[in-house]
C-alpha positions as CSV (number, residue, x, y, z in Angstrom):
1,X,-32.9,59.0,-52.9
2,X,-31.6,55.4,-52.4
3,X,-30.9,53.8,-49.0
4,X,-27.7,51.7,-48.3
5,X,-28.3,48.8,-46.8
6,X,-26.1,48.7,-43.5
7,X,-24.4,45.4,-42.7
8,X,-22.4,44.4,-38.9
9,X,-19.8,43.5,-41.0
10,X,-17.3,45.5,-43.1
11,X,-17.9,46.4,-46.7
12,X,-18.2,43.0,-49.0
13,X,-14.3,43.2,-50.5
14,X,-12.8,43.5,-47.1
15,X,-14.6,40.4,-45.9
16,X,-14.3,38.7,-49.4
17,X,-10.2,39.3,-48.9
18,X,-9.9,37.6,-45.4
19,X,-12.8,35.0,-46.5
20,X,-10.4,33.9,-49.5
21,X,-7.6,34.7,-47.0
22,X,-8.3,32.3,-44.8
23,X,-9.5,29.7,-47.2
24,X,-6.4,29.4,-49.0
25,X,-4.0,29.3,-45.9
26,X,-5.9,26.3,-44.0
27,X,-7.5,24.5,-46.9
28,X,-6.0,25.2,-50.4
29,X,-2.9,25.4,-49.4
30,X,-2.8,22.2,-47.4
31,X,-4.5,20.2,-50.4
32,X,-2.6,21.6,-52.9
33,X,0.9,19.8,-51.0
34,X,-1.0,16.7,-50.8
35,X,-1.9,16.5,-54.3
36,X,2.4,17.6,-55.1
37,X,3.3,15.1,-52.6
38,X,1.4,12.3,-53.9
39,X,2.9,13.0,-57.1
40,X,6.6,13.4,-56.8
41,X,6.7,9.4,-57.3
42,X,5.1,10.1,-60.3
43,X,2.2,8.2,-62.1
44,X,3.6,4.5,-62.4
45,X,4.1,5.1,-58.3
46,X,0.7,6.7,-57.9
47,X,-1.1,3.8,-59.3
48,X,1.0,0.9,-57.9
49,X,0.2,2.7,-54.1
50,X,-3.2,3.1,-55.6
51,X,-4.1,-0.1,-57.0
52,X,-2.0,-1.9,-53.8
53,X,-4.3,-4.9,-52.2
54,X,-3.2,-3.5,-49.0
55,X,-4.2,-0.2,-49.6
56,X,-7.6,-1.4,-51.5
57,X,-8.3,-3.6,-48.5
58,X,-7.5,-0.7,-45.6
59,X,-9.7,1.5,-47.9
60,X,-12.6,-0.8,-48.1
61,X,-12.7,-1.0,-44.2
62,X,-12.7,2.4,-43.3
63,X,-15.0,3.5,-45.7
64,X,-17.2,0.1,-44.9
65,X,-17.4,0.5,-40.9
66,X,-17.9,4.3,-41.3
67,X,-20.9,3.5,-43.4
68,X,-22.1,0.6,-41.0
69,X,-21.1,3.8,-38.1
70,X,-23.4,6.3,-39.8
71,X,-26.8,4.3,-40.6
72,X,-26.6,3.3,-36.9
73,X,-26.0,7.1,-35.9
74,X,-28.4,8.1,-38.3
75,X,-31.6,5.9,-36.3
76,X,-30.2,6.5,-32.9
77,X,-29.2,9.6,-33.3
78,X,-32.9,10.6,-35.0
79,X,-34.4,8.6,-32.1
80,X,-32.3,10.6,-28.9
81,X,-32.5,14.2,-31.0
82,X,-36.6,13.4,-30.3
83,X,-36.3,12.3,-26.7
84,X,-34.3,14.6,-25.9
85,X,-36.9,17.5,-27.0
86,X,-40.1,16.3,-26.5
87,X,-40.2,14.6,-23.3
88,X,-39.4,15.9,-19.9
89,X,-38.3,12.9,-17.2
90,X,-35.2,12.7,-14.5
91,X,-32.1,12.9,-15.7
92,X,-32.8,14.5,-19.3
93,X,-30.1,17.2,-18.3
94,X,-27.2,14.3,-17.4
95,X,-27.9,12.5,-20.9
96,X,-27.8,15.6,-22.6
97,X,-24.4,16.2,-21.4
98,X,-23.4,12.9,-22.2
99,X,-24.3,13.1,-25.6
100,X,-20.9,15.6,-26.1
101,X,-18.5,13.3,-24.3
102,X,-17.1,11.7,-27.7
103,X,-16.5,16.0,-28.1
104,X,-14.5,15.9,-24.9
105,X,-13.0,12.8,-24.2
106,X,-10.0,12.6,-26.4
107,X,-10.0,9.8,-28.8
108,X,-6.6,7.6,-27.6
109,X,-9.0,7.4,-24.0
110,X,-12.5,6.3,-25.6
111,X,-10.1,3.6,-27.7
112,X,-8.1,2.1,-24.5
113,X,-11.7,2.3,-22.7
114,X,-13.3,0.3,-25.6
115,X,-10.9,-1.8,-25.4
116,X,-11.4,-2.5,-21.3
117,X,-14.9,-3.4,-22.1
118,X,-15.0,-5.5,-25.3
119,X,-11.8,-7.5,-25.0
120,X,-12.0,-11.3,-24.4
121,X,-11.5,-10.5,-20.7
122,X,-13.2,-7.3,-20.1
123,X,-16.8,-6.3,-18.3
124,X,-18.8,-6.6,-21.8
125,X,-16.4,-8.7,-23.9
126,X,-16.4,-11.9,-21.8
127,X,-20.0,-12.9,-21.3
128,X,-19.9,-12.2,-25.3
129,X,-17.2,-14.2,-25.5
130,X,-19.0,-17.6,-23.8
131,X,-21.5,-17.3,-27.3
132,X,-17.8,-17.0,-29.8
133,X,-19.0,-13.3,-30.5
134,X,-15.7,-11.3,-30.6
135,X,-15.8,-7.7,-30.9
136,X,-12.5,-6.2,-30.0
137,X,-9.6,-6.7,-32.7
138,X,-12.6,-7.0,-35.3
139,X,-14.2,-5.1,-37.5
140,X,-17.2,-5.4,-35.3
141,X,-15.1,-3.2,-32.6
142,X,-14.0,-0.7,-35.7
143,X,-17.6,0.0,-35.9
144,X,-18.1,0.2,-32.5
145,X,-15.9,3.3,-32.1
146,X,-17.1,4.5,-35.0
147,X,-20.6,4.8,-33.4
148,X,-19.0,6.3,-30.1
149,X,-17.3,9.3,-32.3
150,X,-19.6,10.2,-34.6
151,X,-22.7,10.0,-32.8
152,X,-23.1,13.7,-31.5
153,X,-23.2,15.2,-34.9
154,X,-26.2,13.6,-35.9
155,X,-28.1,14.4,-32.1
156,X,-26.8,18.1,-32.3
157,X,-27.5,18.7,-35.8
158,X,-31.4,17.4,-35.9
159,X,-32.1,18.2,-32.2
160,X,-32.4,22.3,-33.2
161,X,-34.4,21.2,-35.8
162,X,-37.0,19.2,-34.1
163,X,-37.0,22.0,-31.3
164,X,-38.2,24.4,-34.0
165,X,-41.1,21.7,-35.5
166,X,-44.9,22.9,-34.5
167,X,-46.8,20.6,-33.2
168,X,-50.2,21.9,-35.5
169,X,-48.9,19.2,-38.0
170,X,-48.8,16.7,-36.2
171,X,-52.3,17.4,-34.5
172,X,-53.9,18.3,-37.8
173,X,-53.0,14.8,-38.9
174,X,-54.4,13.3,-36.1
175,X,-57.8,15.3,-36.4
176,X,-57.8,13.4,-40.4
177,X,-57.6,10.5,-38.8
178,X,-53.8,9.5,-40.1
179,X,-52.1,6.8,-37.7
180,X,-48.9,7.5,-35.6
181,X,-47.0,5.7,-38.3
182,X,-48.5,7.9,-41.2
183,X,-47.5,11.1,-39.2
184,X,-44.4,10.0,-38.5
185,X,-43.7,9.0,-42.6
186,X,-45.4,12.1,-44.1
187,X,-45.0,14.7,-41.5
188,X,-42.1,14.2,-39.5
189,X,-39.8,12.6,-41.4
190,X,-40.1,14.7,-44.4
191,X,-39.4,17.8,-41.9
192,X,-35.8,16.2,-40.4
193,X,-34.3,14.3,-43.3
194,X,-32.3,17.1,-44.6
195,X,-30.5,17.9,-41.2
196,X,-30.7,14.0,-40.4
197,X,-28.5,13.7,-43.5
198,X,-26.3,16.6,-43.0
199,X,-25.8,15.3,-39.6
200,X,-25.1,11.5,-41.4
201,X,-22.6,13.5,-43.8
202,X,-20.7,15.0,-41.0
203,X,-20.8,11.7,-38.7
204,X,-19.2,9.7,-42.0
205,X,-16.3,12.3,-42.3
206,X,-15.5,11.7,-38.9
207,X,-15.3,8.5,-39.1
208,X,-13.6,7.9,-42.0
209,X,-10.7,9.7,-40.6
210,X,-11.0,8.5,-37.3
211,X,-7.6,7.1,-36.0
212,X,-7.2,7.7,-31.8
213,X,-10.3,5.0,-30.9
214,X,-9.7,2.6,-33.2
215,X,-5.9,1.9,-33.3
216,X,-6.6,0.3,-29.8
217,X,-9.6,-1.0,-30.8
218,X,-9.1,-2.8,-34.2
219,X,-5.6,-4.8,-33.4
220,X,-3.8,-3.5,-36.8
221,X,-3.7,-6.7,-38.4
222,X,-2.9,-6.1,-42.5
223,X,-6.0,-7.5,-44.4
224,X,-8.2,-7.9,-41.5
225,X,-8.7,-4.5,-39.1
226,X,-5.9,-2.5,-40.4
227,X,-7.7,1.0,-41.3
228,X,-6.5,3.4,-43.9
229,X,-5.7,6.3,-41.6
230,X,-3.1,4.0,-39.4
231,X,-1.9,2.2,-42.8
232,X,-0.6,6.0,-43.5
233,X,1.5,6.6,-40.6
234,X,2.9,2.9,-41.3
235,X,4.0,4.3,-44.5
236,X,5.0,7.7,-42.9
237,X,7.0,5.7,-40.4
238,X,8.6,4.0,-43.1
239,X,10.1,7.5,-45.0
240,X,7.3,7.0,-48.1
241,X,5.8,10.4,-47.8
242,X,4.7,9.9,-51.5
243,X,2.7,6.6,-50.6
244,X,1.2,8.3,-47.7
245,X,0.3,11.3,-49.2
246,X,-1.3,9.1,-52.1
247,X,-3.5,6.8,-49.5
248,X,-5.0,10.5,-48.1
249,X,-5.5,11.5,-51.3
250,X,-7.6,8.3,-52.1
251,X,-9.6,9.2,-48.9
252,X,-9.6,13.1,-49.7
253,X,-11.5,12.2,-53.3
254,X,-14.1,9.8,-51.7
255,X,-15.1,11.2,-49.2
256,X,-15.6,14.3,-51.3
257,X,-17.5,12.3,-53.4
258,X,-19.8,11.0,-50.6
259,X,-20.1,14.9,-49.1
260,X,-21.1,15.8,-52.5
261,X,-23.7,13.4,-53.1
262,X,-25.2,13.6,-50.0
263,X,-25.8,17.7,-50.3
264,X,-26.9,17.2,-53.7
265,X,-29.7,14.9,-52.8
266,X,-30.5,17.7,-49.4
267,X,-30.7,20.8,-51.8
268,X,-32.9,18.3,-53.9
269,X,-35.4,17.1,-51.1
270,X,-35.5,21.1,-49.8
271,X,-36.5,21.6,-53.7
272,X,-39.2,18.9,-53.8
273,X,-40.6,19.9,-50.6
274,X,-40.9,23.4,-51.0
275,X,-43.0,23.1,-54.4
């Protein structure tokens, strides 16, 4: 006589049904009037918004500074995931709090705060400004608030993962004689890089759609620190609902492009290393 297995969850079409459900209402749906929108001006418009200098440069600096954002998330982030799990000192409970402000703060605050900081008159801004370094209005400050966004997700998403790492590695390679740098290379590394990744991925989609911090931040000047995300409420502002919805589109496919890439290359290091 066969056993059914017993599941929490209703049967498997039931949960299929409000799975699909629910998919379709906030994501498919949504997409699919992006993709109409961005084609009621039809393909000569498309392209022309497309292929636009203005649009080419907003692209290239949003997708630029949340690259710069995530390879510095990606060390830091590595670098407090460990210090915050594997040593104990004062006030590890007060940085570990503070490591989900970006989560709480809302976005329109951390930008005017930037701003405070880094302009040519603020607390951070003017000594930097006595050596002509300039960071707000620049694409130096775009990447700056970048950083402050998208830094949790890479801390939160290796930090479980270094929790759950056994030290009998790390001591076994010791007791070969391997250095601190060869353990770190062969045995830790190898360990965290797919949730250091996942946690990169999810850091770059923030980001790259990141508008609150850095419309305060960057100044908004066309061809210089005018991001993509504020270049489509410009248009939106403007009535050209097609142009706008053909700018996110842009941003829609490349960052999907990057997403995909970067779990393809995960499921591909999980493969390697598990052989």
């Amino acid at each position: 006589m066969s056993r059914h297995r017993r599941h929490v969850l209703p049967g498997f079409k039931l949960t299929l049904g409000f799975t699909l459900l629910y998919l379709i209402l906030i994501v498919l749906i949504p997409l699919s009037a992006l993709i109409w929108k961005s084609s009621t001006g039809g393909w000569e418009a498309f392209w022309k918004t497309a292929t636009d200098v203005r649009v080419l440069g907003s692209l290239k600096l949003s997708f630029g500074t949340a690259l710069a954002a995530t390879l510095v998330n990606g060390f830091f982030g590595v670098l407090t995931a460990w210090v915050l799990e594997r040593y104990r000192f004062p006030g590890k409970r007060l940085l570990d709090a503070m490591v989900d402000l970006p989560f709480a703060l809302p976005t329109a605050v951390a930008g005017i705060a930037l701003v405070t900081l880094y302009s040519v008159n603020g607390l951070i801004g003017k000594p930097l400004s006595e050596f002509d370094i300039k960071v707000a209005f620049t694409p130096t400050g775009i990447t700056l608030a970048l950083i402050f966004v998208g830094f949790p997700f890479v801390v939160r998403t290796v930090q479980p993962v270094i929790a759950d790492l056994s030290l009998e590695p790390e001591e076994a390679a010791a007791c070969l004689g391997a250095t601190r740098w060869q353990t770190l290379t062969r045995v830790i590394l190898p360990a965290i890089l797919p949730s250091t990744l996942a946690g990169m991925a999810l850091s770059f989609g923030r980001a790259v759609g990141e508008y609150g911090s850095v419309v305060f931040i960057s100044g908004n000047l066309p061809f210089k620190t005018e991001i993509a995300p504020l270049l489509i409420v410009t248009r939106l502002e403007q009535y050209d609902y097609a142009g706008a919805t053909t700018i996110g589109l842009l941003m829609l496919f490349a960052s999907f492009l990057i997403l995909v890439i970067s779990n393809r290359f995960i499921n591909w290091h999980e493969r390697r290393t598990a052989q």
